[in-house]
Every structure is written in C-alpha cells, then in structure tokens.
C-alpha positions as CSV (number, residue, x, y, z in Angstrom):
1,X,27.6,-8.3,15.9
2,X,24.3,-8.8,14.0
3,X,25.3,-12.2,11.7
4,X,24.4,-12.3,7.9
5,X,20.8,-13.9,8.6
6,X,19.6,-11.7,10.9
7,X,21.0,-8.4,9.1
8,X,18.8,-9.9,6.1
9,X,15.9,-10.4,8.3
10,X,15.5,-6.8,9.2
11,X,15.2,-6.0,6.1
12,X,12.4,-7.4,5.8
13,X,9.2,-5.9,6.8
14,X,6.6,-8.1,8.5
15,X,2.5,-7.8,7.4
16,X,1.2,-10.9,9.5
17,X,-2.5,-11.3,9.7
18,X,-3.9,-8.2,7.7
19,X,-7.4,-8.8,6.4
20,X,-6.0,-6.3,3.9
21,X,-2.8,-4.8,2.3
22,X,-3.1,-1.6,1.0
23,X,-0.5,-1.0,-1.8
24,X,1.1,2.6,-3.0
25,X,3.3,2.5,-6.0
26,X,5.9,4.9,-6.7
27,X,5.0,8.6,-6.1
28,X,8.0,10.0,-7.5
29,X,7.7,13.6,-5.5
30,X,4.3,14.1,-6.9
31,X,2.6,15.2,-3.0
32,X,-0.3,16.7,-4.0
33,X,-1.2,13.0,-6.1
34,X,-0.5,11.2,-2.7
35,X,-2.4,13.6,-0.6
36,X,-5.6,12.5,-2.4
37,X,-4.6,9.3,-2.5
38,X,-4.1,9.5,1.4
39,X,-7.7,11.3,1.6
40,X,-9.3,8.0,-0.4
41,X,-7.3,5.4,1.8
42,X,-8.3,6.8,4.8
43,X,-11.9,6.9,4.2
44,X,-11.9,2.8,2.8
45,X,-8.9,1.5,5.9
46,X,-10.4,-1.0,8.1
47,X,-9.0,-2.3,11.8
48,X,-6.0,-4.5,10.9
49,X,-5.6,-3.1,7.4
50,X,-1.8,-2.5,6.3
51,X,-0.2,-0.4,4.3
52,X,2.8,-0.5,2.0
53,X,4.4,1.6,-0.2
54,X,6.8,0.4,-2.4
55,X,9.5,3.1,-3.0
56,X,10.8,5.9,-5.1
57,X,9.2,8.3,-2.9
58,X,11.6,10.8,-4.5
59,X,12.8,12.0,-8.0
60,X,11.5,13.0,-10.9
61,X,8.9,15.5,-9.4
62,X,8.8,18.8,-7.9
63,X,7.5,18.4,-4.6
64,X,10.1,16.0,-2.9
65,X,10.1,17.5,0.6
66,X,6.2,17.8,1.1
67,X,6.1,14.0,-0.3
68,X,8.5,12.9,2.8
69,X,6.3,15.3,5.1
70,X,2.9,13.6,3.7
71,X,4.3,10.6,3.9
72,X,4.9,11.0,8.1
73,X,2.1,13.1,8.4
74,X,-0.2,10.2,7.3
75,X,1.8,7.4,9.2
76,X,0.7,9.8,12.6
77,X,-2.5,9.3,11.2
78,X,-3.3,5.7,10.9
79,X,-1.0,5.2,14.2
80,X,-3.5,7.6,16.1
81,X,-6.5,5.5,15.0
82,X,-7.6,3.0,18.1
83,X,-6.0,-0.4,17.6
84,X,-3.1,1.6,15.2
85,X,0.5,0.3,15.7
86,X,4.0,0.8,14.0
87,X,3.9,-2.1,12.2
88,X,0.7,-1.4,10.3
89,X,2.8,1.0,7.9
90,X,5.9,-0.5,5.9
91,X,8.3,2.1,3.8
92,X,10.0,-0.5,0.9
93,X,13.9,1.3,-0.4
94,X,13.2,1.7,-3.9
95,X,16.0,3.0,-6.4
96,X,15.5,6.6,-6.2
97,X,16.1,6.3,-2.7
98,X,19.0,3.9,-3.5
99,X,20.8,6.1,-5.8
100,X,19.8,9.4,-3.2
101,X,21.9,6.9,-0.4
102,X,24.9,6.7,-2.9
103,X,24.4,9.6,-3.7
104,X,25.3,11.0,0.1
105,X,28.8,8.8,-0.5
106,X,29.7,9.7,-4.0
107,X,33.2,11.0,-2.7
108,X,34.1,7.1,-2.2
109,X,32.8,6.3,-6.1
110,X,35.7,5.2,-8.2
111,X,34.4,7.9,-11.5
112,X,32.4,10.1,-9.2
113,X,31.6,12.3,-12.7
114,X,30.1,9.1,-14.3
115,X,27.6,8.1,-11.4
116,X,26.6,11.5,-11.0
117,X,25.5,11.9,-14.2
118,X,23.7,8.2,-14.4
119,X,22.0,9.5,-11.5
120,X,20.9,12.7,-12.9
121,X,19.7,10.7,-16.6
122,X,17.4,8.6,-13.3
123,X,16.2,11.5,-12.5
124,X,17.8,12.5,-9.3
125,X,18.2,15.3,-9.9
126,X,14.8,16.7,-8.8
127,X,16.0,15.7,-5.1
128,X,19.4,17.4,-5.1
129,X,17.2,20.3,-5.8
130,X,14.8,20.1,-2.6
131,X,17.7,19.3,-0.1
132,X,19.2,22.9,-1.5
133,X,21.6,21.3,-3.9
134,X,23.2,23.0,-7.0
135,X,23.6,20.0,-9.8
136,X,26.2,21.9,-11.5
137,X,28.4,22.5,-8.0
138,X,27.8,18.8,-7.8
139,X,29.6,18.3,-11.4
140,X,32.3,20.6,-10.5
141,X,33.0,18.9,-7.2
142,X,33.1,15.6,-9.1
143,X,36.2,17.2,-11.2
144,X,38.3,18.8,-8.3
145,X,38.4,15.9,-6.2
146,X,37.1,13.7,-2.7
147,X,37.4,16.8,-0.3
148,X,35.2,19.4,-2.4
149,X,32.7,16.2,-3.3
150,X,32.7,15.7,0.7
151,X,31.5,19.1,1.3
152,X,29.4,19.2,-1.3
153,X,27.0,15.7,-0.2
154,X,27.7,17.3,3.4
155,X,25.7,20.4,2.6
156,X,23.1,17.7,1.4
157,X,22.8,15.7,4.2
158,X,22.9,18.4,7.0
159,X,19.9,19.4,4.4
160,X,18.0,16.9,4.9
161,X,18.9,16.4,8.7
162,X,17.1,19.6,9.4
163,X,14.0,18.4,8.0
164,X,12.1,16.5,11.2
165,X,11.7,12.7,10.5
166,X,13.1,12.9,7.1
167,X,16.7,11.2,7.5
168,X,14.8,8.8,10.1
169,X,12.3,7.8,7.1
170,X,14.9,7.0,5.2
171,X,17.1,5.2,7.4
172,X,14.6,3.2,8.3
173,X,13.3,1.7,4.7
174,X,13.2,-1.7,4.2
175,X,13.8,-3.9,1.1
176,X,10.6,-5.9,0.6
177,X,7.6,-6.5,2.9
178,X,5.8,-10.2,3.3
179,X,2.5,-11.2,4.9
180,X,4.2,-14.7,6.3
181,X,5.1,-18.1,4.5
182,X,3.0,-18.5,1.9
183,X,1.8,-15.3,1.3
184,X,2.6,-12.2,-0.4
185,X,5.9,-10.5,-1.1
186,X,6.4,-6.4,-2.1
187,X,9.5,-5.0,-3.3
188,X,10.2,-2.3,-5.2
189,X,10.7,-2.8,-9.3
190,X,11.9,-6.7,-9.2
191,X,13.1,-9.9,-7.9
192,X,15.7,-12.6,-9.1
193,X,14.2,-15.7,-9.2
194,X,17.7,-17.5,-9.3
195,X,17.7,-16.4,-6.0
196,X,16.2,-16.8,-2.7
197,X,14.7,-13.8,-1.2
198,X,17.5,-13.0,1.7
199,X,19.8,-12.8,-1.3
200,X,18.7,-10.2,-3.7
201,X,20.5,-7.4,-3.3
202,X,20.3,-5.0,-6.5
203,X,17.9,-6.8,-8.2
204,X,15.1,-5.5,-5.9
205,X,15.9,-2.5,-7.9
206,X,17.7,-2.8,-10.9
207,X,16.8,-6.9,-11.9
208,X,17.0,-7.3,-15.6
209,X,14.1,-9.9,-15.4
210,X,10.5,-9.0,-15.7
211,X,8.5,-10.4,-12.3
212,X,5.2,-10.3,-14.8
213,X,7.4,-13.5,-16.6
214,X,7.0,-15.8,-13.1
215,X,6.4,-19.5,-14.9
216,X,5.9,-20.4,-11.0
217,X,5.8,-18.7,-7.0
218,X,8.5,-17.3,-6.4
219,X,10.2,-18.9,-2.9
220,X,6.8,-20.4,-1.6
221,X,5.0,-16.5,-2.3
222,X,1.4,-16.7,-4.0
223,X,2.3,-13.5,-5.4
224,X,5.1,-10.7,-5.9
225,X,3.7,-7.4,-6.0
226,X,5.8,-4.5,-7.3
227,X,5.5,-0.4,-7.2
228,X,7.8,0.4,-10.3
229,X,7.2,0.1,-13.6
230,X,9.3,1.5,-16.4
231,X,6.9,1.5,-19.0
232,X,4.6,2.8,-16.6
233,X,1.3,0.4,-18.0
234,X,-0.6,0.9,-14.5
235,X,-2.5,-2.2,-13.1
236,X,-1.2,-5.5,-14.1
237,X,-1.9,-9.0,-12.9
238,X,-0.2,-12.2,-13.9
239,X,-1.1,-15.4,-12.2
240,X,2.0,-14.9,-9.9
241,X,2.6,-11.2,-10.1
242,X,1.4,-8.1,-10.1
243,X,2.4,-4.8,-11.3
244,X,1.2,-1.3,-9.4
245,X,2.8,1.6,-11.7
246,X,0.7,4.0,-14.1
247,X,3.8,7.3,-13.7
248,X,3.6,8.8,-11.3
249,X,5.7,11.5,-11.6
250,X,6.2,10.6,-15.1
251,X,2.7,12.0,-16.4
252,X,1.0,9.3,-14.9
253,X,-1.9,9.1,-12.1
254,X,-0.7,7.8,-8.7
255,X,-1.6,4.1,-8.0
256,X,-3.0,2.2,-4.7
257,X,-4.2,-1.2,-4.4
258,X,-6.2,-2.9,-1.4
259,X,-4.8,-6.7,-1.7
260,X,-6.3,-10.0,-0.2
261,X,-3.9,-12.5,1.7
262,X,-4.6,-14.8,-1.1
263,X,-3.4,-12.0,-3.7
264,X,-6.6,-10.9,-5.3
265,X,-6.9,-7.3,-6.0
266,X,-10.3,-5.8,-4.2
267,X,-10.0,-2.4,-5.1
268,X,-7.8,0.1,-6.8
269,X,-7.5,3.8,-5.8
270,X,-5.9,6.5,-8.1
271,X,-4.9,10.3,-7.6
C-alpha cells in the first residue's frame, strides 16, 4: 500500500536542473494553435530544456482529439532528440480534465442532472462531443437512473480507449510540476496558501484566491507559475507569481513561456 506521503509525491512532477522551463498554458482543444506553437518551441529547445504544460488540454474547442494526438506526437519528438528523456515533458491535471475524470463516474454523483449541467456551463461539452458523445443522451441518462448513466460514460470511455495513448495521457497527469527546493512551482489555475503544497487538493483547480495576490513565496517557491486564467489577460508577472493565459480556446492566442530557475521570463511564444 502506497502511504499518504508518497501517493502525494507522485503527483508531483520533478524539473531538476533544467537550464530552462518551457511553459504551455491552457489550449483548450484549439490543435491547430498548439501545432504552431510546437513548430516555434522546437526550433528555440535547448539540451536540458523542459517542458510543461499546465492543463485543460480539453474543452471549449473543436479539435479535442487532434490536441491529445499533438500533444503525444510532440512528446515522441523531443524524446527522439539525443540526450531526450521522459522526464523532460510534464502533463499538469487541469480542471477540464478534472471535470472530464468525473465526468467518466457521474453514475456515483449524488444529483447527477446538476453536475452534468455545471460541467456543460465549463464547457465540457466540446469533449463529450469528440469521444462520440450525445449531450442530450447524457441529460436523459441523468433522469432514468445509475444503470443507463453507466452505459452512457461507458460508451465514453471505451471512446477514448480506442484512441492510442489517449487514456494513458490522461491517467498519467500530474497535479503541479517543481524545479527542486527553492525553485519553481506549476499548477494549473491556483494554489492555497493556507496550505502546504502536498495538501491542495481542489484548489489547484478551483482556489477562490488569486496566486497574482502572493504578499510572500509560497512554501519556500521563488515563484508559482499558472496556465489558466479566467479573465484570460495573457502574460502576467507579480513578484511571486506569474500568470500564462491570453484564451485559448476562448478567442484568445495560445501562450508559451521559456522560464529561468530563478523565475525570470526569457521569452514568450504565441500561436
């Protein structure tokens, strides 16, 4: 049995010793956006470089299924590049792909009807449509009951099973990303800073507070870096923060930042 500790540890994805960090904010099923952005990384990546990308890979746009295929396709990429290694690349959970994971187990929600249709006002429903989901099966399912719901999210997953390396992907996102004590920390939209970090839970995703508010580091980090912003204002740095979101997805360009270990932003990319 894996104890509490160590569960939280993997969780956490490890950047030690990258000259660089390269940072993707959230794509939001907008694959042709990331393509060029991919095209621009791959021409500026050095030896050693990382790169994260913090969440909501999903929703909201129409090209859900090719974003999950760009996203492998450029992971083969980087790893066939001499010196490349699984650990340079680092998918963060962000709350499209939280809600998509509930989403699979709405026959076990208490008002099934009510969290579907949060989920939809979210903007899931652009990824019920690429896994071959029908929105209004899903509402009718919600109101006959836990077996028709069951083969409804079924359908779903064996959807998205069929897909090569797309339930993989997925089961393998992590909930934030650090460069090592005293160095950077990526999540998705936000942090708790009542907290400490193995603690967080929801809030990477759903935390009331504004990171761009830090008075001080958060936990020991010179700076939090997030990937989701709701009011989608692009490139933001605070002296202990940093926001990565112009809307993608939303009307918005996509986002990338190439970020030093001491938090200073070299470049930003956009698509």
């Amino acid at each position: 049995m894996v104890n509490g500790s160590a569960a939280a540890a993997e969780k956490i994805a490890r950047l030690h010793g990258a000259p660089r960090i390269w940072a993707v904010a959230s794509v939001h099923g907008e694959a042709a956006q990331l393509q060029r952005l991919h095209d621009r990384i791959a021409e500026r990546i050095a030896e050693g470089d990382r790169i994260v990308y913090l969440g909501n890979y999903v929703g909201h746009g129409g090209a859900i299924v090719e974003t999950i295929d760009e996203l492998l396709d450029f992971r083969c990429r980087l790893l066939a590049r001499p010196g490349g290694f699984a650990c340079d690349v680092a998918y963060l959970r962000g709350a499209q792909e939280e809600m998509w994971q509930k989403l699979l187990q709405l026959q076990f929600a208490a008002n099934p009807g009510q969290v579907l249709a949060w989920m939809v006002r979210e903007g899931v429903e652009a990824t019920i449509a690429a896994y071959g989901g029908d929105l209004r099966q899903g509402f009718a399912a919600t109101r006959d009951g836990p077996r028709t719901i069951t083969r409804w999210t079924t359908g779903l997953r064996n959807a998205m099973n069929a897909l090569p390396g797309h339930t993989k992907l997925f089961a393998g996102l992590r909930h934030a990303a650090v460069t090592g004590e005293g160095g950077l920390l990526f999540v998705h939209a936000g942090i708790d800073p009542a907290r400490p970090l193995a603690s967080q839970g929801d809030a990477f995703w759903w935390g009331a507070r504004d990171i761009l508010g830090l008075a001080r580091p958060f936990a020991g980090f010179r700076r939090v870096i997030r990937g989701f912003d709701r009011q989608r204002r692009g490139l933001i740095e605070c002296p202990f923060a940093i926001s990565l979101d112009a809307g993608a997805g939303r009307g918005g360009p996509l986002l990338a930042a190439a970020i030093l270990p001491d938090g200073a932003v070299q470049e930003v990319l956009q698509a």
